[in-house]
gemmi code that builds the backbone of each chain (N, CA, C; Angstrom):
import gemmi

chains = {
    "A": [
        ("UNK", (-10.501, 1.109, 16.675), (-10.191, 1.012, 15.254), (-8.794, 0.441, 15.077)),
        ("UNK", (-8.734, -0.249, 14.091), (-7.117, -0.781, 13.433), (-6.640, 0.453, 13.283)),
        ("UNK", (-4.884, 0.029, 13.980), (-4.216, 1.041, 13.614), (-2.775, 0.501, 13.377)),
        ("UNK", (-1.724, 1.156, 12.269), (-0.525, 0.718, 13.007), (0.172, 1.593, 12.874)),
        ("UNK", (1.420, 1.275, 13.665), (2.268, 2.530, 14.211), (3.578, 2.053, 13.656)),
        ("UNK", (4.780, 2.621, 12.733), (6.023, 2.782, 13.024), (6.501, 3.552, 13.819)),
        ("UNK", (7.036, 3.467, 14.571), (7.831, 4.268, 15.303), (9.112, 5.236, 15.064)),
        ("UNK", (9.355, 4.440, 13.934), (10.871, 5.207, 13.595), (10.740, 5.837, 12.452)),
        ("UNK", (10.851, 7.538, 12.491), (10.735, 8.252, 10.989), (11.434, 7.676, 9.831)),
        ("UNK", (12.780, 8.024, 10.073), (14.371, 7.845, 9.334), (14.845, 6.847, 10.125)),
        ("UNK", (15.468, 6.454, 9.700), (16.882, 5.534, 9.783), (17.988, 5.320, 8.768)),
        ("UNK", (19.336, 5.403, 10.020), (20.337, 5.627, 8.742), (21.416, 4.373, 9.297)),
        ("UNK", (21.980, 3.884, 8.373), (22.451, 2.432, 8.628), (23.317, 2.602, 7.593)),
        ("UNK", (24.888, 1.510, 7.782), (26.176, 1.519, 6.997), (25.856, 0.657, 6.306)),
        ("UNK", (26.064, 0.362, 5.167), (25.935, -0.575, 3.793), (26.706, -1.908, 5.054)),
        ("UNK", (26.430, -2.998, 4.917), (26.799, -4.490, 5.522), (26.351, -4.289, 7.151)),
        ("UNK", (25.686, -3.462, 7.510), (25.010, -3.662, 8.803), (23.599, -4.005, 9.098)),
        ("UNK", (23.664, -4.055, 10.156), (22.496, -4.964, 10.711), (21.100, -3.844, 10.377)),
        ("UNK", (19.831, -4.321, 10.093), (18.447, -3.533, 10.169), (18.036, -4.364, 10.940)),
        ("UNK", (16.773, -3.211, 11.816), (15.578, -3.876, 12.023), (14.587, -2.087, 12.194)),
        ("UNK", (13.105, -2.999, 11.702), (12.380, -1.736, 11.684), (11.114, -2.116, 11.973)),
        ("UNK", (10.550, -1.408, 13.293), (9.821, -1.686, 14.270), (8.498, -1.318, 13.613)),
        ("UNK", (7.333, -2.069, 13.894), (6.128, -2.178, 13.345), (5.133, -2.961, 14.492)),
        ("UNK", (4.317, -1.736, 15.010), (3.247, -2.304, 16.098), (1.965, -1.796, 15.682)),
        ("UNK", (0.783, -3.226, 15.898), (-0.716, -3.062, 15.138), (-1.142, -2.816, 16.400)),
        ("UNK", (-2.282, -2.280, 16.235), (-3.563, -2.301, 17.226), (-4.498, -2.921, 16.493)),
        ("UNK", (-4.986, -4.062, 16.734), (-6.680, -5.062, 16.824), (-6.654, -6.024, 17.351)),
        ("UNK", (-7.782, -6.378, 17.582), (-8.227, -7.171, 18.958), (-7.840, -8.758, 18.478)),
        ("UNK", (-7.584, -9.276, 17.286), (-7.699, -10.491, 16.472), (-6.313, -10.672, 15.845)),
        ("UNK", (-5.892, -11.600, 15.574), (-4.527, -11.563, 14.752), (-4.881, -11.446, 13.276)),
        ("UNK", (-4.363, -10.286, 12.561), (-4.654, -9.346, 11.533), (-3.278, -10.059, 10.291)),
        ("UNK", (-3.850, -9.841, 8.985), (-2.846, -10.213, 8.203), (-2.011, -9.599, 8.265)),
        ("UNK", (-0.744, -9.808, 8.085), (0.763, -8.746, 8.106), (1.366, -8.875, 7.048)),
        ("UNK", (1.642, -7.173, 6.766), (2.826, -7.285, 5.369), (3.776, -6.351, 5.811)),
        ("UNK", (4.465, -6.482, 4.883), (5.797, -5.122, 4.505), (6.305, -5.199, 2.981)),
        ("UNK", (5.846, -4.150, 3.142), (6.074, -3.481, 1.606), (7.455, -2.237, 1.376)),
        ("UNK", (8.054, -2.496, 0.038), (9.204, -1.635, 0.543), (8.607, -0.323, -1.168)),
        ("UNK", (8.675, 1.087, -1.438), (8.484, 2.090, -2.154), (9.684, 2.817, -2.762)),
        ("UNK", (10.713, 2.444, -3.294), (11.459, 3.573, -4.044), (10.887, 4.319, -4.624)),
        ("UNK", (12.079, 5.268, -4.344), (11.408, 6.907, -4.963), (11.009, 6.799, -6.237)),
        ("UNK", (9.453, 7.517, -6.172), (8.982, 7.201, -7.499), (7.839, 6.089, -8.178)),
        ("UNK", (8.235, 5.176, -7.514), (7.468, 3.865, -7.650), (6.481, 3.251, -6.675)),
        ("UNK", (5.990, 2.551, -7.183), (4.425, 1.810, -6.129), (5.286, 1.373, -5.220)),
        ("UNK", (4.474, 0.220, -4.368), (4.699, -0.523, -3.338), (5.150, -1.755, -3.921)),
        ("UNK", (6.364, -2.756, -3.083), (6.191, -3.890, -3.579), (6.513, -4.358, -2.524)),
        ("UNK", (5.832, -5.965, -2.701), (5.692, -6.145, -1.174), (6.571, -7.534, -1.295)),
        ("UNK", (7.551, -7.177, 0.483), (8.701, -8.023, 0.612), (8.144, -9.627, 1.217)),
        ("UNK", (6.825, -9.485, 2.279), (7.262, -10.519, 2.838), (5.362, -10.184, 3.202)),
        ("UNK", (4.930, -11.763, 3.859), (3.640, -11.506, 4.734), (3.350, -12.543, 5.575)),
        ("UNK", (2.373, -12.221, 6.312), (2.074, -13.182, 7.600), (0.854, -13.384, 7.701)),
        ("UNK", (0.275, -14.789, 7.665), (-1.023, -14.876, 7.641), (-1.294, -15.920, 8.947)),
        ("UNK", (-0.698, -16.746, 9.235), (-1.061, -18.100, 10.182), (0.819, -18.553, 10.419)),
        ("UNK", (0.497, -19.524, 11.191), (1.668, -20.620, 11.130), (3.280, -19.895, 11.740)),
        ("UNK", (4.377, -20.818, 11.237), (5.730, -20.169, 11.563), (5.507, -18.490, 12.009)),
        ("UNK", (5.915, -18.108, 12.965), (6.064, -16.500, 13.257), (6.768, -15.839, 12.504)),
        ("UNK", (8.053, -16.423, 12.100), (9.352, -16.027, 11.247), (8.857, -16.495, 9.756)),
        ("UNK", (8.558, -15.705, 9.073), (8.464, -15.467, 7.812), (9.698, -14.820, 7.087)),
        ("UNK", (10.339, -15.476, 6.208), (11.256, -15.213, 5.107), (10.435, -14.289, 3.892)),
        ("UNK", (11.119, -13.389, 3.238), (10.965, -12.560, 2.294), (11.902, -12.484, 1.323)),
        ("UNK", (11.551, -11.505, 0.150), (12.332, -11.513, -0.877), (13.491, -10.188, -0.595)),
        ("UNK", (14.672, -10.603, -1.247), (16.071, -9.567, -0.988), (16.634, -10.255, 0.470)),
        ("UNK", (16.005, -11.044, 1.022), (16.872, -11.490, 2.419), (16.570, -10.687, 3.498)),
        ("UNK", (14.896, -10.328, 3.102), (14.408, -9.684, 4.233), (13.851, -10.874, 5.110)),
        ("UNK", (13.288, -10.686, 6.267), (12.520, -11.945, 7.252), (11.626, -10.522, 8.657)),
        ("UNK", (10.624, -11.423, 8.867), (10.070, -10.888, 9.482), (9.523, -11.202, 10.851)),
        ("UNK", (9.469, -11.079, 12.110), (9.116, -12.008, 13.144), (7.889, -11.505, 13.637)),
        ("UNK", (6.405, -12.246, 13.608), (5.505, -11.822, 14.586), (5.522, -12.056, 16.090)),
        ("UNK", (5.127, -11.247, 16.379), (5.386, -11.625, 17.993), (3.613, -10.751, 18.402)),
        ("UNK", (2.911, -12.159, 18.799), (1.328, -11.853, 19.471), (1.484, -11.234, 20.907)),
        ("UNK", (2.788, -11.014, 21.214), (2.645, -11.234, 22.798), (2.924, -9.142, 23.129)),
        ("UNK", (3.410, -8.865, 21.692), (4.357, -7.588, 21.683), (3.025, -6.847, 20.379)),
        ("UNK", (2.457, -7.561, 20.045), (1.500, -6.587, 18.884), (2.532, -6.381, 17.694)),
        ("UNK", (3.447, -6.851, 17.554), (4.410, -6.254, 16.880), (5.005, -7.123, 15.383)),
        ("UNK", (4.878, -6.670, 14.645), (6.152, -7.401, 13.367), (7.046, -6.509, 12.660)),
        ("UNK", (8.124, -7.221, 13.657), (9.192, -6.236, 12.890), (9.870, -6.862, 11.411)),
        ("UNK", (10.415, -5.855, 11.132), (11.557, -6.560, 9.763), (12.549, -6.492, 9.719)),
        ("UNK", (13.429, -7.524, 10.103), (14.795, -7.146, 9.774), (15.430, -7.556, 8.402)),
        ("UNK", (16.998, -7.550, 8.442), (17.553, -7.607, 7.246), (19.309, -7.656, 8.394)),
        ("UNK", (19.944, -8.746, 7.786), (21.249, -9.052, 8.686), (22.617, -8.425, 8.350)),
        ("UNK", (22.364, -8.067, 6.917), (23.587, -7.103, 6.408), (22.832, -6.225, 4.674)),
        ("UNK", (22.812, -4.992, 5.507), (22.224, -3.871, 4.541), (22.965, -3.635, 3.121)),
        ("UNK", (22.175, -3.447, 2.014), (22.774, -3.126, 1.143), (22.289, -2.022, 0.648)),
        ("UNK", (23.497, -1.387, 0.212), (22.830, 0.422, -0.562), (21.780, 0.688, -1.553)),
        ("UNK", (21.442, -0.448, -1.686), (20.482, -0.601, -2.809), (18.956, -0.508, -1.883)),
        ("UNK", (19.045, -1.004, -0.430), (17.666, -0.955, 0.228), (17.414, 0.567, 0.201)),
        ("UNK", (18.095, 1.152, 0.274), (17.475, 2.622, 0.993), (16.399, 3.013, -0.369)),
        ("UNK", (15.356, 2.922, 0.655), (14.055, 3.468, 0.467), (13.030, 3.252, 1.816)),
        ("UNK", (11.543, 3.869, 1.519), (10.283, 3.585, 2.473), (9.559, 2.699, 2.722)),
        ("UNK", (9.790, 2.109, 4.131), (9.426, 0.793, 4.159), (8.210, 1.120, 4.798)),
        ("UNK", (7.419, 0.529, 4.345), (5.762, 0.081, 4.716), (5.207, -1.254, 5.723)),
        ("UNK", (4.441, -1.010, 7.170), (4.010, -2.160, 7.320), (2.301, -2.158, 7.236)),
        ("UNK", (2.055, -2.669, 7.062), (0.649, -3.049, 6.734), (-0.293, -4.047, 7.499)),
        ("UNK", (-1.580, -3.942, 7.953), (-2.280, -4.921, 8.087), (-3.769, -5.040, 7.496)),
        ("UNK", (-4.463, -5.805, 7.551), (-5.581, -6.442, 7.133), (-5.944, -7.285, 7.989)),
        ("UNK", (-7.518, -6.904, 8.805), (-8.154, -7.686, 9.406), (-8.363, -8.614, 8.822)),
        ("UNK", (-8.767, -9.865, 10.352), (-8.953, -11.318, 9.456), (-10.066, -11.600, 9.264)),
        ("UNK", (-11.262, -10.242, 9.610), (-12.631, -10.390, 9.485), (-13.210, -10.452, 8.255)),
        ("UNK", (-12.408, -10.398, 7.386), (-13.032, -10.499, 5.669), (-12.962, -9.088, 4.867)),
        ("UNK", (-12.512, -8.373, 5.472), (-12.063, -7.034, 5.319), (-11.199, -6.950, 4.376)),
        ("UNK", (-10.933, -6.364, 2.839), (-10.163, -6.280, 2.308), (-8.579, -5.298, 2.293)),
        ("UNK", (-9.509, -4.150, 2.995), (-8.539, -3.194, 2.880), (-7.087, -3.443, 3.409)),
        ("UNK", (-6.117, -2.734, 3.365), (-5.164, -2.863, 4.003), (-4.640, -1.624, 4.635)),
        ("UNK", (-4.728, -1.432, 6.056), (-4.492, -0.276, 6.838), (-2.920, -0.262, 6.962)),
        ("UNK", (-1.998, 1.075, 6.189), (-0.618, 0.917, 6.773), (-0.126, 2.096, 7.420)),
        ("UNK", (0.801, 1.665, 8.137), (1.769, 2.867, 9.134), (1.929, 3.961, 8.080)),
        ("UNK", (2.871, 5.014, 9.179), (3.286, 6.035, 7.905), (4.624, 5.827, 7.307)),
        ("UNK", (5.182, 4.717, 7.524), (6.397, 4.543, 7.067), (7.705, 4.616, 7.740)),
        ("UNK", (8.581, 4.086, 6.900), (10.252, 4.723, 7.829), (10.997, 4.755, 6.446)),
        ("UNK", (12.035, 5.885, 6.455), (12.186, 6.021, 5.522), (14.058, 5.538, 5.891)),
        ("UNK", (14.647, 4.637, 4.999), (16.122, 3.992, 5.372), (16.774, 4.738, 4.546)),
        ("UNK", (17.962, 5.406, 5.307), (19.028, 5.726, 4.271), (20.221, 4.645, 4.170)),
        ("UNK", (21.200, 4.636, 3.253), (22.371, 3.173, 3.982), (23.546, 4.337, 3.676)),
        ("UNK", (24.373, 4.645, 4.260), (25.948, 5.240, 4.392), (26.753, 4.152, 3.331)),
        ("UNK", (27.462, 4.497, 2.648), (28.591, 3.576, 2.526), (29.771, 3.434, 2.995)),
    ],
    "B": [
        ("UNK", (2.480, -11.170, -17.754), (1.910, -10.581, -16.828), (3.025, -9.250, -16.426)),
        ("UNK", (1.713, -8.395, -17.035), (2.667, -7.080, -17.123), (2.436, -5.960, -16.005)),
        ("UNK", (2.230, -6.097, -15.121), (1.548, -5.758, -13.779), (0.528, -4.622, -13.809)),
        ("UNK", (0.619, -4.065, -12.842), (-0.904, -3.124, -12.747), (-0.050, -1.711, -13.140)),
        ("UNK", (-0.602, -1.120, -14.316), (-0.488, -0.111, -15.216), (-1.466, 1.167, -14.552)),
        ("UNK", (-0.767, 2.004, -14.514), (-1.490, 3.306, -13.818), (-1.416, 4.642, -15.043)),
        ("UNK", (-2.428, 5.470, -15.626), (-2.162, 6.211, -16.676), (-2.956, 7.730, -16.207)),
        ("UNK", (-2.865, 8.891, -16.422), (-1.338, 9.280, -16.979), (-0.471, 9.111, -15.388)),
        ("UNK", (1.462, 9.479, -15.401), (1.646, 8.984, -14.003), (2.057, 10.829, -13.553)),
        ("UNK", (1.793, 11.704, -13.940), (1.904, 12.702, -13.235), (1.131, 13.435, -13.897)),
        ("UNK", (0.236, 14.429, -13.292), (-0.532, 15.192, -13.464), (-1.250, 16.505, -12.733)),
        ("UNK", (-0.884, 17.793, -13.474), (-0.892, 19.247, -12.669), (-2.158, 19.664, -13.649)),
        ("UNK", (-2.434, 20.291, -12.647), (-3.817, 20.576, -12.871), (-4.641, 21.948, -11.541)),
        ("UNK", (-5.059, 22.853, -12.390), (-5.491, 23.762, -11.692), (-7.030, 23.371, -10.154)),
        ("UNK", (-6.726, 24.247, -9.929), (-7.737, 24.164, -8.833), (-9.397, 24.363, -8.958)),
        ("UNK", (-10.096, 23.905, -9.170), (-11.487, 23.336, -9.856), (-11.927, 22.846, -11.205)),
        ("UNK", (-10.473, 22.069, -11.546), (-10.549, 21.410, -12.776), (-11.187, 20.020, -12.563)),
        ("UNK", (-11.292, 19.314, -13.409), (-11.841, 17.753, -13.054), (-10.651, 17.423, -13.672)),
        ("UNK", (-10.322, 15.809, -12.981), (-9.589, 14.955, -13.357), (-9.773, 13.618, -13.566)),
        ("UNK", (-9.204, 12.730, -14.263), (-9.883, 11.246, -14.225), (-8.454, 10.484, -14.412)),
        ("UNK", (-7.821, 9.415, -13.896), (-7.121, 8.698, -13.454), (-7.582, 7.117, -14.315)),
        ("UNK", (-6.799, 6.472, -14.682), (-6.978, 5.151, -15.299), (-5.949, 3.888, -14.753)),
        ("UNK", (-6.270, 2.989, -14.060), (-5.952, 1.755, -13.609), (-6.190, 0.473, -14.346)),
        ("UNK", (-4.782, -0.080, -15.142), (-5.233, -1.053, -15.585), (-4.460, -2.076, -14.700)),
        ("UNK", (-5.563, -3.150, -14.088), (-4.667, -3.985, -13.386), (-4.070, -5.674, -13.989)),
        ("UNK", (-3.365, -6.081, -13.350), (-3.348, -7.934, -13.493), (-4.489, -8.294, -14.349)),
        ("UNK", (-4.373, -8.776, -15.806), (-5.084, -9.630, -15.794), (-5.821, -10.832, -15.400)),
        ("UNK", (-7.118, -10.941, -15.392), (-7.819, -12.064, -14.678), (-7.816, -11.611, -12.897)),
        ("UNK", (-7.611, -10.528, -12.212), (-7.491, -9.940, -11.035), (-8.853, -9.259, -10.956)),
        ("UNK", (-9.660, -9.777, -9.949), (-10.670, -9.959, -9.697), (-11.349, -8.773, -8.971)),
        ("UNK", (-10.305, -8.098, -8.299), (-10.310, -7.480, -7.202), (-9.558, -6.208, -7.259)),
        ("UNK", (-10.010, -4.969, -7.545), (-9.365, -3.566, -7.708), (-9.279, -2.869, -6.726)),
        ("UNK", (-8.441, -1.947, -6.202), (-8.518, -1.142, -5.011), (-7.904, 0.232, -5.212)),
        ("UNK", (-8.404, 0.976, -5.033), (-7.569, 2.469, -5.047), (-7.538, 3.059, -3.416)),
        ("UNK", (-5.929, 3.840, -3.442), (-5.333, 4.310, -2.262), (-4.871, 5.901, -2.697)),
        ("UNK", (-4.331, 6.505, -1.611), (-4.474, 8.095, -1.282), (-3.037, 8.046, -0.855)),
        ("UNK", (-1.910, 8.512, -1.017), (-0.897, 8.735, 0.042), (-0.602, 9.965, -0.439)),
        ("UNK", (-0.109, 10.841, 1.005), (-0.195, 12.192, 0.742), (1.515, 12.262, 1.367)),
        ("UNK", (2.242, 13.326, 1.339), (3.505, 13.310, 2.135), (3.695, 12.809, 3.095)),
        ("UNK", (4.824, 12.016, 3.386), (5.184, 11.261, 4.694), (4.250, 10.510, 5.460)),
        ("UNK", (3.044, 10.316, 4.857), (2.467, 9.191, 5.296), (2.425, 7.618, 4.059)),
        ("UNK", (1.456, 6.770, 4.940), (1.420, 5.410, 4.230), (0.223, 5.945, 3.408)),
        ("UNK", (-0.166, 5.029, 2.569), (-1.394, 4.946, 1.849), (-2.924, 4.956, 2.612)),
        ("UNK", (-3.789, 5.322, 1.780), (-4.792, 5.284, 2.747), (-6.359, 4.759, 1.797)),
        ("UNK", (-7.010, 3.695, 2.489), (-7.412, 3.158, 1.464), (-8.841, 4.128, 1.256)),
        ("UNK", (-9.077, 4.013, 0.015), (-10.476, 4.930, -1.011), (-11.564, 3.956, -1.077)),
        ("UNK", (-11.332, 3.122, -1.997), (-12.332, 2.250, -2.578), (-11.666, 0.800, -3.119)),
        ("UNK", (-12.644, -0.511, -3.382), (-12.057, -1.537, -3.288), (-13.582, -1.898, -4.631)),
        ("UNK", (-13.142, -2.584, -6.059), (-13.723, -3.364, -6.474), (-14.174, -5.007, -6.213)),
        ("UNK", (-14.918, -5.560, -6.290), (-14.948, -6.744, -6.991), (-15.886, -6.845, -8.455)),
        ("UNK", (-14.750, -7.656, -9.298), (-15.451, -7.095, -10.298), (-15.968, -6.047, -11.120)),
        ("UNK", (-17.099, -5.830, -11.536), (-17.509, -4.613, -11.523), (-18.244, -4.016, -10.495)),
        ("UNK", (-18.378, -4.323, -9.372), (-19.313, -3.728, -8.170), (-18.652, -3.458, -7.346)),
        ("UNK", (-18.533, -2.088, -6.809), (-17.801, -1.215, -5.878), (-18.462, -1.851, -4.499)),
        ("UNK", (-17.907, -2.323, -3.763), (-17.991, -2.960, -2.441), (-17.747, -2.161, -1.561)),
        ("UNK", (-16.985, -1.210, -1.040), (-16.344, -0.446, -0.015), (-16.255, 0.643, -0.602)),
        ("UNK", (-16.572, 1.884, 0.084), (-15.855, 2.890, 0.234), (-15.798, 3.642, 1.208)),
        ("UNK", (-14.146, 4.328, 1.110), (-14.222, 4.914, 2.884), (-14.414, 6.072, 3.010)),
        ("UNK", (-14.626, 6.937, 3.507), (-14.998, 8.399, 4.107), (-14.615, 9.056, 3.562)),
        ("UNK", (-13.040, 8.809, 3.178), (-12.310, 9.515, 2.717), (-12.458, 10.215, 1.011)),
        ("UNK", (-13.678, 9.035, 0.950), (-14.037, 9.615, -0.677), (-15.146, 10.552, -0.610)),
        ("UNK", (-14.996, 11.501, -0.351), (-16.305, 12.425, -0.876), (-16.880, 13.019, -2.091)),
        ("UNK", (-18.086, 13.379, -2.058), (-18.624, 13.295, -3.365), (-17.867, 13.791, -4.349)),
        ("UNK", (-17.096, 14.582, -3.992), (-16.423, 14.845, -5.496), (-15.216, 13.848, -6.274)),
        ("UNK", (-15.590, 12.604, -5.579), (-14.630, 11.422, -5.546), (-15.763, 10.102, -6.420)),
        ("UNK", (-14.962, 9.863, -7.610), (-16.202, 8.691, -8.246), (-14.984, 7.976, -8.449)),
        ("UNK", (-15.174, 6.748, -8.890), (-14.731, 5.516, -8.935), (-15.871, 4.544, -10.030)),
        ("UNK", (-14.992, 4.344, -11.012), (-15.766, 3.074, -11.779), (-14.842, 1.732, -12.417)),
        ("UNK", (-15.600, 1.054, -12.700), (-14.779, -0.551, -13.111), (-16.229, -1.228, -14.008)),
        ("UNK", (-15.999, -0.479, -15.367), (-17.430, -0.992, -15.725), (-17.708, -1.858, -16.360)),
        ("UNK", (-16.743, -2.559, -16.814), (-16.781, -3.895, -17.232), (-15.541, -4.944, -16.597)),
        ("UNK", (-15.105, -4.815, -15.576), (-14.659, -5.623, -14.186), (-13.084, -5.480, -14.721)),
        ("UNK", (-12.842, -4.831, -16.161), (-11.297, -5.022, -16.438), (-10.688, -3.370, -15.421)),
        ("UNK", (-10.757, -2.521, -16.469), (-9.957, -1.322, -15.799), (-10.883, -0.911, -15.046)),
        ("UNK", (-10.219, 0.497, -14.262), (-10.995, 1.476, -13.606), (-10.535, 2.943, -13.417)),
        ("UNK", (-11.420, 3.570, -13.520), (-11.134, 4.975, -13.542), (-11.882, 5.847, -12.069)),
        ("UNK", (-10.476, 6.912, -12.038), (-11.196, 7.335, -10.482), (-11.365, 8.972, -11.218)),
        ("UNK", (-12.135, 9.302, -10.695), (-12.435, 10.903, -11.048), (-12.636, 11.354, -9.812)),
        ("UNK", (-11.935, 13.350, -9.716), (-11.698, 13.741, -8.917), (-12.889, 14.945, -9.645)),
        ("UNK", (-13.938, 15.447, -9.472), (-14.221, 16.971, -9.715), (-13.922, 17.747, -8.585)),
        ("UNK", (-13.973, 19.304, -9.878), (-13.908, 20.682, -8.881), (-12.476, 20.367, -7.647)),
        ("UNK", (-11.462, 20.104, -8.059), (-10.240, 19.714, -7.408), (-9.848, 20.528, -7.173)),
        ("UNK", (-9.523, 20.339, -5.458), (-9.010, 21.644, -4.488), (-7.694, 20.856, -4.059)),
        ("UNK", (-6.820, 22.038, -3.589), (-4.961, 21.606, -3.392), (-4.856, 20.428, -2.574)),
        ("UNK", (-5.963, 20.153, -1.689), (-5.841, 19.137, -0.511), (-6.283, 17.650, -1.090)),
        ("UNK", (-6.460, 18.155, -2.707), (-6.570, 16.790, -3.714), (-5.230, 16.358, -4.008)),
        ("UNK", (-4.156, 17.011, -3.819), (-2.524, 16.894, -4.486), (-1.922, 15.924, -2.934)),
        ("UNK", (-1.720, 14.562, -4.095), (-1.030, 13.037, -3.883), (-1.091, 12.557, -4.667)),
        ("UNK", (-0.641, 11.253, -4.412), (-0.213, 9.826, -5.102), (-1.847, 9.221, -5.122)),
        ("UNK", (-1.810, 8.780, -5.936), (-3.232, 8.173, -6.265), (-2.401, 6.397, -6.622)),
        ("UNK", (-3.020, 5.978, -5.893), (-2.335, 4.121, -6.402), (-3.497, 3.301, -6.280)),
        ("UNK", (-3.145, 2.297, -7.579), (-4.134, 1.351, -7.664), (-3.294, -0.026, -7.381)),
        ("UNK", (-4.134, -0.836, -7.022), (-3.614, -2.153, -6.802), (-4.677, -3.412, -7.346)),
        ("UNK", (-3.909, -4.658, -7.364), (-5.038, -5.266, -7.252), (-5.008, -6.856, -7.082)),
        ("UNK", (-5.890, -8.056, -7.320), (-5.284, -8.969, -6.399), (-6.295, -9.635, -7.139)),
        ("UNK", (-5.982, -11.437, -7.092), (-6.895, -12.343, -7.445), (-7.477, -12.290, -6.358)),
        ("UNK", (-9.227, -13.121, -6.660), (-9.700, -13.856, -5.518), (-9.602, -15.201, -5.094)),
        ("UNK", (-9.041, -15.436, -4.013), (-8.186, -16.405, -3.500), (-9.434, -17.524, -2.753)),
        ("UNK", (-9.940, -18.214, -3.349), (-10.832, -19.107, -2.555), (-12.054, -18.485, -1.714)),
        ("UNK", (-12.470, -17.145, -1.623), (-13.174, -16.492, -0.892), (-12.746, -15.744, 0.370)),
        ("UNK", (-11.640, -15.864, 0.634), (-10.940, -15.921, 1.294), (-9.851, -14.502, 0.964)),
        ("UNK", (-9.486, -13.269, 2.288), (-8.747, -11.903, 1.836), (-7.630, -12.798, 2.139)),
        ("UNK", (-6.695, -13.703, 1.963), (-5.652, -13.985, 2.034), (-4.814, -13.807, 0.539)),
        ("UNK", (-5.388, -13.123, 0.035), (-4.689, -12.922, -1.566), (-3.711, -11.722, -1.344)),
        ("UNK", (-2.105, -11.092, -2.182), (-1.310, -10.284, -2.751), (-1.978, -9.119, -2.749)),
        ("UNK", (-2.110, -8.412, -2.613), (-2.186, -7.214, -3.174), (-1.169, -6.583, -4.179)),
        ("UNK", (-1.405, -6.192, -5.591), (-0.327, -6.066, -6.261), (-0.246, -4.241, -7.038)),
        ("UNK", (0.453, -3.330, -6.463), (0.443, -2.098, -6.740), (0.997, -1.795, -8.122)),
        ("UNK", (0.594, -0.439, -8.416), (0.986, 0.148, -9.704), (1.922, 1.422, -9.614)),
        ("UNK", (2.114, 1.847, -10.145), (3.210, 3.002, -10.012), (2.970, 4.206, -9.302)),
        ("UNK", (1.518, 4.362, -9.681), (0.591, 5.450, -9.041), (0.478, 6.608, -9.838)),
        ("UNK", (-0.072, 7.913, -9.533), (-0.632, 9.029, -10.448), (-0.027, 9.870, -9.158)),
        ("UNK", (0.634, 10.483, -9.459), (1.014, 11.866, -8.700), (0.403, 13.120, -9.331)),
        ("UNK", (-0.848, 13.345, -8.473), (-1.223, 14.599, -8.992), (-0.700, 15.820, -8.429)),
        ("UNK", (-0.688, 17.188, -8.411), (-1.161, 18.473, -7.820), (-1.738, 18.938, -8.760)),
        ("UNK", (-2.323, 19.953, -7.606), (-3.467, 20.707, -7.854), (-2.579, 22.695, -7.576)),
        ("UNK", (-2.835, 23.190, -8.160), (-1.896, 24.392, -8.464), (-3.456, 25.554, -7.780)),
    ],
}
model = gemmi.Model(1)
for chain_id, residues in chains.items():
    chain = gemmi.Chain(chain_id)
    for i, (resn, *xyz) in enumerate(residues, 1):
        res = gemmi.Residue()
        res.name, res.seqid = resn, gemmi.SeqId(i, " ")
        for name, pos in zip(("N", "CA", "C"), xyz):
            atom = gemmi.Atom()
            atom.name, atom.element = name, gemmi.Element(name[0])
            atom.pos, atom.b_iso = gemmi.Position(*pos), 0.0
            res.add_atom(atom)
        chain.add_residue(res)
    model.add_chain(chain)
structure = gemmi.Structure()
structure.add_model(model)
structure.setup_entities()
C-alpha cells in the first residue's frame, strides 16, 4: 500500500536559517508530490507540486522542493526561515494510476525562534 | 473565486446525536473530496465526488458515515449516532477536472472541527 512517512515530529529553527523537511513515499511508480503547509486553525494550502519533468520544483513563499527517485524522497526546503512559516507542514502523494485521492504523512510541525 | 467554504466551522455535539456538515466548493470544480484529520496526524481521505456521483469511498466511512453532492454544486457529509472517536477536523476540498487526467490542485477549505462530548 502507498504510504508516506515524515520523519521529523517538531522542528525548531531561528528566524533567517536554513529548513529542510524530510518526506519519504512508498509506491512502486512515481506518484504525484505535494506539500502543503496548515496554520493553526486553517485548511491546507498547498506550497509547491511534482508531477513529471525538472526534479527541483519552485513553490510559493520561496519554498522549493527536490525529488529524488533514487531516495523515494521529496524533501522541502526553504534557505532563510521566516517567523511567519511556523506552522504544519504536510507532504502528500497521489498515485499516477488515476487515483484521486491524496495519501499524506502525519506532518512536522515548525516552530521559528527569533 | 471565493474558495471552498466549509459550514458550520466548529461544532460540539453530544454523543449519539446526528450531525451534518456543508461544503461549498470552487465554483465550476468538478470534483469534491472529503478528509478526516484527527490529532497529530495528516488527513485521511473519506470520499471523493465527481459531480454528482460518489466514486470512492474508503473504509474509513462506515455506515454511520453518508456523503451527498446532489446536484454536483455543494455537499453535505452526515455523521449519525456520533461516538467521541467521531471528534476531528472534517475538510473538504476540491479541484477542476483537468483533461481526464488526476493532475489537477486540490483546493481545501477551512474545515469543521467537531467533538463529540
Amino acid at each position: 500500500a502507498q504510504s508516506v512517512t515524515q520523519p521529523d515530529i517538531h522542528i525548531t529553527v531561528s528566524e533567517g536559517a536554513s529548513l529542510e523537511l524530510r518526506c519519504n513515499y512508498s509506491y512502486g511508480a512515481t506518484p504525484y508530490l505535494f506539500w502543503y503547509v496548515q496554520s493553526p486553525g486553517q485548511g491546507l494550502q498547498l506550497l509547491l507540486k511534482y508531477f513529471s519533468g525538472d526534479t527541483l520544483v519552485q513553490g510559493i513563499k520561496g519554498f522549493e522542493a527536490e525529488f529524488k527517485r533514487s531516495q523515494s524522497s521529496f524533501n522541502l526546503r526553504k534557505p532563510s526561515v521566516h517567523w511567519s512559516d511556523a506552522a504544519e507542514y504536510f507532504c502528500a502523494v497521489r498515485p499516477s494510476g488515476g487515483y484521486n485521492k491524496l495519501i499524506f504523512g502525519a506532518g512536522t510541525r515548525l516552530a521559528v525562534h527569533p | 473565486d471565493t474558495g471552498v467554504s466549509q459550514d458550520p466551522r466548529h461544532k460540539i455535539t453530544k454523543r449519539g446525536q446526528n450531525v451534518t456538515f456543508r461544503c461549498d466548493p470552487i465554483s465550476e470544480h468538478n470534483r469534491l473530496y472529503w478528509y478526516r484529520q484527527t490529532l497529530g496526524q495528516g488527513p485521511e481521505f473519506l470520499t471523493y465526488f465527481q459531480n454528482e456521483a460518489q466514486l470512492e469511498k474508503s473504509r474509513l466511512l462506515s455506515d454511520r458515515f453518508s456523503a451527498e453532492r446532489p446536484k454536483g454544486s455543494f455537499s453535505t457529509l452526515e455523521i449519525q449516532r456520533t461516538e467521541q472517536g467521531d471528534s476531528a477536523m472534517y475538510l473538504c476540498a476540491s479541484s477542476p477536472l483537468s483533461g481526464g487526467t488526476p493532475r489537477e490542485t486540490q483546493y481545501f477549505g477551512p474545515g469543521t472541527r467537531l467533538l463529540v462530548l
